[in-house]
Phi, psi and omega in degrees: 000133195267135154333153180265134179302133174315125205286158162280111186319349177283312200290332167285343170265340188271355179263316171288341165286329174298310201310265150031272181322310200255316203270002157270331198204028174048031195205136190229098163309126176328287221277009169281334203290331182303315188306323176274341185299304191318291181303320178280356171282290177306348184289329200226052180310339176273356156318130159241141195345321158278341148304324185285346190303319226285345190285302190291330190256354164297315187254016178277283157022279192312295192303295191296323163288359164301143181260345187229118166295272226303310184298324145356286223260009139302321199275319178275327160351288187295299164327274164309345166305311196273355174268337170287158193256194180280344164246018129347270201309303184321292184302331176293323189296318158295352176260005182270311232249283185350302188296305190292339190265022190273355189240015182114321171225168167241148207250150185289009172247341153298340167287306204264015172270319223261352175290320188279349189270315191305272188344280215284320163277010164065058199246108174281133188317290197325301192319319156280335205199120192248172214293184182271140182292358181244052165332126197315327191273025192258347172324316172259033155289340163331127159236179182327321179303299174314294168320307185290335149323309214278317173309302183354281198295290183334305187313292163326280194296272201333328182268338177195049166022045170216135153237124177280142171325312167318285192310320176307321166322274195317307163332294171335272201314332189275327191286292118021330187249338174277314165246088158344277189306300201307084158012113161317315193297315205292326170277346160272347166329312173250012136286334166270015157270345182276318194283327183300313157328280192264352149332334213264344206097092179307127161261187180249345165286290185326288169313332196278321193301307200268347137311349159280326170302284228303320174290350193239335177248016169233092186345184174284301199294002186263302174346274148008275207316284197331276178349306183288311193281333153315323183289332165286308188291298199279003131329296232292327203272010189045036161238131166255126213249146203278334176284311178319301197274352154282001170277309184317301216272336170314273170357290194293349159292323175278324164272336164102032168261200195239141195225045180192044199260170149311137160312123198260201212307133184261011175310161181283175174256125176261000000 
């Protein structure tokens, strides 16, 4: 009786790269798909691009018609541990934390599939990726700033699962522009504490909360501002989106602006 054919170590990395990509958050972005196309290319330079294509879409196939995704891609874990050399496993581990980072955040189930594969391949994870800045309790260390951070991102991320280079700019700036007097670092401190926040998983609580700061600590024109620089942010990638714009006008409900308003006011936020 002939042996069942050895499954192929591409199609198995390319199948642990969807996971990675699809399988935290139910959403596979153009630019994670380039990122596996990219990485599995470089895994295989005598491929040429359209074999790898043809690899990636065998194992899109595959992923999606699975009843269980996720056990695969245990079975190639294991698999590649003993076919990969250690410094293999090292490059795969950097294109899985690449692949996680395409879209912009890395999400807390994408930590935690790249923690069980760093562990079982005997990798510490920090070297790549350093560990989180954030901790459940500092949540109530929050001021108003935070929050508005934290809309940023529903917007930004939340609406079409990609944060763009752009869109992270405008965030600076508009964060920036609400409190002056704050250092860059500090304010990127505190975008990446909203991005460490909602990595964690957007709630509908949560968001409800920091539309209640922003509505209970801020006059109207700033309130005004905040609007506009959302109305921006989700500009900034050059789609305005249909989700973008049901948030928008929710805002405007809540806060009592306008989402066609003159730009508004740059006083600070307290």
């Amino acid at each position: 009786m002939a042996e069942p054919d050895t499954p192929d170590p591409l199609h198995q990395l390319a199948y642990l790269y969807l996971v990675m990509a699809h399988g935290s958050d139910d959403y596979l972005t153009s630019a994670e798909l380039d990122v596996i196309v990219e990485r599995l290319g470089a895994r295989r330079p005598d491929l040429d691009p359209a074999e790898v294509q043809d690899v990636v879409t065998e194992a899109l196939a595959a992923y999606l018609d699975a009843e269980e995704p996720h056990r695969p891609a245990l079975e190639a874990v294991i698999a590649l541990r003993d076919h990969l050399t250690p410094a293999q496993r090292r490059a795969v581990l950097e294109d899985l934390v690449q692949i996680a980072r395409a879209d912009g955040l890395v999400l807390d189930d994408e930590r935690a599939l790249l923690l069980r594969l760093a562990s079982h391949w005997d990798i510490n994870l920090d070297e790549y990726m350093p560990p989180r800045l954030l901790t459940e309790g500092s949540r109530g260390d929050w001021g108003v700033l935070h929050h508005l951070a934290y809309l940023y991102l529903v917007l930004a991320y939340g609406t079409d699962h990609t944060l763009s280079p752009d869109e992270i700019r405008v965030m600076l700036a508009r964060l920036r522009a609400r409190q002056p007097h704050l250092a860059e670092e500090e304010v990127r401190a505190i975008l990446s504490t909203a991005m460490e926040q909602y990595a964690r998983g957007p709630s509908e609580e949560r968001i409800l909360a920091a539309v209640t700061a922003v509505r209970d600590g801020l006059p109207e024109a700033q309130r005004q501002a905040a609007l506009d620089d959302l109305v921006q942010i989700a500009n900034a990638d050059g789609v305005f989106l249909d989700d973008e714009e049901d948030l928008i006008n929710y805002l405007t409900e809540a806060w009592g602006v306008s989402a066609f308003a003159e730009p508004g006011s740059d006083e600070e936020t307290g």
